[in-house]
VEXNUMAR-799463 format. One record per residue (C-alpha): x, y, z. Coordinates in steps of 0.05 Angstrom, whole numbers, padded with zeros to 5 digits, always signed. Layout:
XYZ...
This chain:
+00124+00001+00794+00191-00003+00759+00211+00031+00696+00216-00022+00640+00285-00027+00614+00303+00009+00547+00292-00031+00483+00321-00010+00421+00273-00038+00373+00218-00001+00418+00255+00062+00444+00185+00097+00464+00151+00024+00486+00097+00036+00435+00080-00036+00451+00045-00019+00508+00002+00021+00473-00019-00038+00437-00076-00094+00451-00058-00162+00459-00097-00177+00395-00065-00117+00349+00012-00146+00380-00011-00223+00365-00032-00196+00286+00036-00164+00281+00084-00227+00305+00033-00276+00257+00046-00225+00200+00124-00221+00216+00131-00296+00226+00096-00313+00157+00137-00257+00130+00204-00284+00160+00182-00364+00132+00155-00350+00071+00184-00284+00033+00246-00266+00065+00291-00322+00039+00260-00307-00038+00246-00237-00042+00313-00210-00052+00320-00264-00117+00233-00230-00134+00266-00162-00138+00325-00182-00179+00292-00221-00230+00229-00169-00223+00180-00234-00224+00144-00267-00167+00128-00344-00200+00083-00356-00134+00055-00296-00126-00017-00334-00135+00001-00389-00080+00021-00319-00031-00049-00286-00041-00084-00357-00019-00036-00364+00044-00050-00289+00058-00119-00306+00045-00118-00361+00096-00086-00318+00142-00147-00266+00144-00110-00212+00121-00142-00198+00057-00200-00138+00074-00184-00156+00139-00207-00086+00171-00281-00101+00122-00338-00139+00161-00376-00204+00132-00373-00240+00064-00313-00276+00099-00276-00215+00125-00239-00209+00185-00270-00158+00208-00202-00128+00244-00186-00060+00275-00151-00010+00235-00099-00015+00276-00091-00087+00275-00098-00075+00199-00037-00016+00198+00008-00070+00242+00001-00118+00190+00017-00065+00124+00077-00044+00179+00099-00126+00173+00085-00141+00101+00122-00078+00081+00181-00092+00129+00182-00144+00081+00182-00109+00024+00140-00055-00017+00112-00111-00064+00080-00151-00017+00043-00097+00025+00021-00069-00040-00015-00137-00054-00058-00136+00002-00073-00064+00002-00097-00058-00064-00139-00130-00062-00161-00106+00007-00164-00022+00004-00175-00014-00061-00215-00071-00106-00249-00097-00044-00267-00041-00003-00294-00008-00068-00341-00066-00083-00358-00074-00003-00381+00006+00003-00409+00016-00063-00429-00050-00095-00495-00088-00103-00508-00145-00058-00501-00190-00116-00437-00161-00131-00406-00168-00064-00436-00239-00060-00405-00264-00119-00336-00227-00102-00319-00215-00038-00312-00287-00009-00267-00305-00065-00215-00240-00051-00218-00248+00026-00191-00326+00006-00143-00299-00043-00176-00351-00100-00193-00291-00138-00151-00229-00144-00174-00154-00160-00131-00086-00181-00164-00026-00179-00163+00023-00253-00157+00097-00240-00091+00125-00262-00087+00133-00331-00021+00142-00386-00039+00217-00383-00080+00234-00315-00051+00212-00253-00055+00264-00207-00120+00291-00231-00160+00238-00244-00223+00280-00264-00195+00286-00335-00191+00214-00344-00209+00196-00417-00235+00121-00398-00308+00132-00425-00377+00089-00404-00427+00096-00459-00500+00077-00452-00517+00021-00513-00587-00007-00495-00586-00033-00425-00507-00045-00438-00451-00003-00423-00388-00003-00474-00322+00009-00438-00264+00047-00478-00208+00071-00449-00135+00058-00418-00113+00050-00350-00030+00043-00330+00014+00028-00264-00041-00020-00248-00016-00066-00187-00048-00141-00199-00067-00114-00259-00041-00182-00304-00064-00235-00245-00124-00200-00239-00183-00243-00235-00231-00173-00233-00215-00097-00236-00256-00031-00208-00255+00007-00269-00273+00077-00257-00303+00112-00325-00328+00186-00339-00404+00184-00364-00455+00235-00384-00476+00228-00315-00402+00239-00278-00355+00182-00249-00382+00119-00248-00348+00049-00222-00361-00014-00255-00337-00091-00235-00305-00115-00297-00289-00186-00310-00218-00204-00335-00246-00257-00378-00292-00197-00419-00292-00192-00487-00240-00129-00504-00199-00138-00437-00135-00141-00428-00076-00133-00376-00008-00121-00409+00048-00130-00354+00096-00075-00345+00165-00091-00340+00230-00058-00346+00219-00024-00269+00279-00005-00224+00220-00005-00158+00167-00051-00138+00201-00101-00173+00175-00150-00127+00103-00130-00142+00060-00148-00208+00041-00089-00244-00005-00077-00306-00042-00035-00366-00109-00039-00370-00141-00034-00436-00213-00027-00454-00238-00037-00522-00302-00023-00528-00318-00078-00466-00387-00088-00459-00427-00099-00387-00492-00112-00367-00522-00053-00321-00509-00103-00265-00432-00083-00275-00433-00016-00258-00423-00003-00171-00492+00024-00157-00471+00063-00098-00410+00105-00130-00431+00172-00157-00374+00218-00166-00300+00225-00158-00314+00218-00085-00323+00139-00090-00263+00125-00119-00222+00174-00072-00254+00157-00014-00221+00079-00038-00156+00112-00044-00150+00144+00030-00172+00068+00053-00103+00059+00016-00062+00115+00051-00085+00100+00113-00036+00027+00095+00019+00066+00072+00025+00107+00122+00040+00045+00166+00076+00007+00116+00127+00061+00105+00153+00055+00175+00157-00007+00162+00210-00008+00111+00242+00042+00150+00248+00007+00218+00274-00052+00173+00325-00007+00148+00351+00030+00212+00347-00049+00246+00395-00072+00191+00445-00008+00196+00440-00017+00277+00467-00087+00275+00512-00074+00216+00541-00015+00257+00550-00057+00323+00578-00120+00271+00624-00079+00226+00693-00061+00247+00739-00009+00219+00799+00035+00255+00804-00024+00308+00729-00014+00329+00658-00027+00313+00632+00042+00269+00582+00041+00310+00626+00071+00365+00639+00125+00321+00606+00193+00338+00581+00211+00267+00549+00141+00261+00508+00147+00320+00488+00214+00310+00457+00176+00240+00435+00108+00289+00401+00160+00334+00364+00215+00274+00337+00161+00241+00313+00120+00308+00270+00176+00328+00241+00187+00254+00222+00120+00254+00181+00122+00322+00157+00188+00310+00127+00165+00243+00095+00102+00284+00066+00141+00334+00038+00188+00281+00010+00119+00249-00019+00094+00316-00048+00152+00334-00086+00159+00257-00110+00090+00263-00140+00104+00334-00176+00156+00311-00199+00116+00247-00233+00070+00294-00272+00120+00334-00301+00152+00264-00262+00214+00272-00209+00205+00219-00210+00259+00160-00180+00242+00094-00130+00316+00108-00107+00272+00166-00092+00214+00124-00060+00260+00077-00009+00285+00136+00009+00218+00142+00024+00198+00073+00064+00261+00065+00115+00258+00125+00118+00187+00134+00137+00168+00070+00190+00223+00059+00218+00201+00132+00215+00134+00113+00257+00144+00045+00309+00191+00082+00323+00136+00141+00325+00091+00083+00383+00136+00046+00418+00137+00107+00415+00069+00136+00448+00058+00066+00503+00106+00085+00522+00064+00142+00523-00004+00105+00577+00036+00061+00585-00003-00006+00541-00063+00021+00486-00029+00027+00472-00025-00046+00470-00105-00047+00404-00139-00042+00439-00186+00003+00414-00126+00056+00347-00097+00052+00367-00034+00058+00371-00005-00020+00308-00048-00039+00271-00007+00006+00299+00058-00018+00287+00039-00094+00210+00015-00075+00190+00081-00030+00212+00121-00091+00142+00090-00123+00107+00099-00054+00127+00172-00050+00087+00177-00120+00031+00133-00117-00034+00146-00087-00014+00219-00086+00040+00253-00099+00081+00289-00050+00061+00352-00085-00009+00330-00085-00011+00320-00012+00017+00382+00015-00038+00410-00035-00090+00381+00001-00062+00406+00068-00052+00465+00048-00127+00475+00015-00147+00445+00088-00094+00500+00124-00123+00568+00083-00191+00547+00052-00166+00567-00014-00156+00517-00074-00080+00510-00103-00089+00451-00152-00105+00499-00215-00061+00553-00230
């Protein structure tokens, strides 16, 4: 049989390691992408609003991809790595949109589908898989982001009620929000409840004023003294455990999506390079450029192999959350670096959002942060490496 040719988009065919299905997700996800965000987003970021960001959650809706990797209550019911292909897409894309579907679909959804009542998932979950109702998810607070145990948001038993207080911030959806998983210390631990945006002492300031994820629609959540039936609270979640088992369903995305806004990057310096002419040639002739061309070519594929070979192992059960953790770490730090150095190739142009390239760089700044820090990752790797806990001094 003869060697396929060389293809640099795919310099380690990583396409054959892909089913027919997981390739046919990725082109649908790429062609919406390329239709309906591309010829906008660039205007989204610079203006830091998306007007039709409702409209986008009902086409993504239509297109299955909201909890598409959750079975039933109108789910897709997709592999994981049919899911990572399409976080790759979106986030090719940009940041903002990727972080809409993870967080409706990783976060808000998958919380309510593994810990919520029937009743609760019923009344939900059909909704958010069509995008006509959308959820954020309330852990971080102002003052405890990386350790969420000392969160301050308080449940109080009143009767058969419980009274909400508390304050949640960097809350993606968080002002569209139709519904947010708020997680609240008790007397009894952690406990998650389904909270209404239309309660009584609810509300979702927007933040503004953001240099990344400007594309993306992020919130406060304040509780003042919201009160929900018993019915509210996720019956299943006991612990810190629920809500971080929620946020490696999250990781597992990023670790795709990064690449994603990497390989955009390094495809937008290769054809720059091969375009863009100086000292009578194209730079991309130029030694020092493809020594950049050719670093971040195998960072990128490296990364996606790392993704690939995660998400296999998330479909045969055997995927830990350390794992997840690798990925989050490497690929996102990969993904920013190819990012800072695609933007060296573009020269001057390649801090113009008429290229992707520093739009990608400014969002994985926020990626690198959220969901776990860098810091907080190697922590857990490290805890996983020597059996001995780091996080407390």
């Amino acid at each position: 049989m003869a060697t396929p040719p060389f293809r640099p988009d795919d310099p380690l065919d990583i396409d054959w390691l892909l089913t027919e299905e997981e390739r046919s997700v990725r082109e649908t996800v790429r062609d919406w992408c390329r239709e309906r965000v591309r010829p906008h987003i660039g205007a989204w970021f610079e203006s830091g609003d998306i007007p039709m960001v409702k409209d986008l959650a009902e086409e993504l809706g239509g297109l299955g991809l909201l909890g598409m990797h959750l079975s039933g209550y109108g789910c897709a019911g997709a592999g994981a790595v049919a899911y990572g292909a399409a976080c790759a897409e979106l986030e090719a894309c940009d940041s903002g949109i990727r972080s809409l579907v993870s967080v409706q679909g990783s976060l808000a959804m998958y919380a309510i589908w593994r810990f919520g009542s029937t009743e609760q998932k019923e009344q939900w979950l059909p909704r958010m898989a069509a995008g006509t109702a959308i959820g954020c998810f309330g852990l971080t607070e102002p003052d405890h982001g990386s350790d969420p145990g000392a969160m301050r948001t308080y449940a109080r038993r009143d009767g058969s009620d419980w009274v909400l207080s508390g304050h949640k911030m960097w809350i993606t959806n968080a002002p569209i929000a139709d519904v947010a998983v708020v997680w609240a210390a008790t007397d009894d631990g952690v406990k998650g409840f389904v909270v209404p945006a239309d309660a009584p002492g609810f509300s979702a300031p927007r933040i503004d004023r953001k240099l990344s994820l400007r594309a993306s629609v992020t919130g406060e959540l304040v509780l003042d003294g919201v009160r929900l039936p018993e019915s509210s609270k996720l019956p299943e979640a006991g612990g810190l455990g629920a809500p971080l088992r929620c946020l490696s369903e999250a990781r597992y995305g990023i670790v795709w999506g990064a690449m994603g806004a990497a390989k955009d990057s390094l495809d937008c310096a290769r054809d720059y390079a091969v375009s863009r002419e100086q000292f009578g040639k194209p730079i991309a002739g130029f030694q020092l450029t493809q020594a950049k061309l050719a670093d971040m070519t195998v960072d990128v594929h490296k990364g996606m192999l790392l993704a690939l070979h995660l998400g296999r192992l998330k479909e045969a059960g055997r995927l830990r959350n350390e794992q997840v953790s690798i990925g989050k770490l490497d690929n996102v730090r990969a993904a920013l670096e190819v990012c800072r150095t695609a933007r060296t190739v573009l020269g001057a142009n390649g801090i113009s959002l008429d290229y992707p390239v520093i739009r990608h760089m400014n969002n994985l700044e926020s990626v690198l942060t959220y969901e776990g820090t860098s810091e907080m990752h190697t922590l857990i790797l490290g805890q996983a490496l020597t059996g001995l806990n780091a996080f407390r001094g």
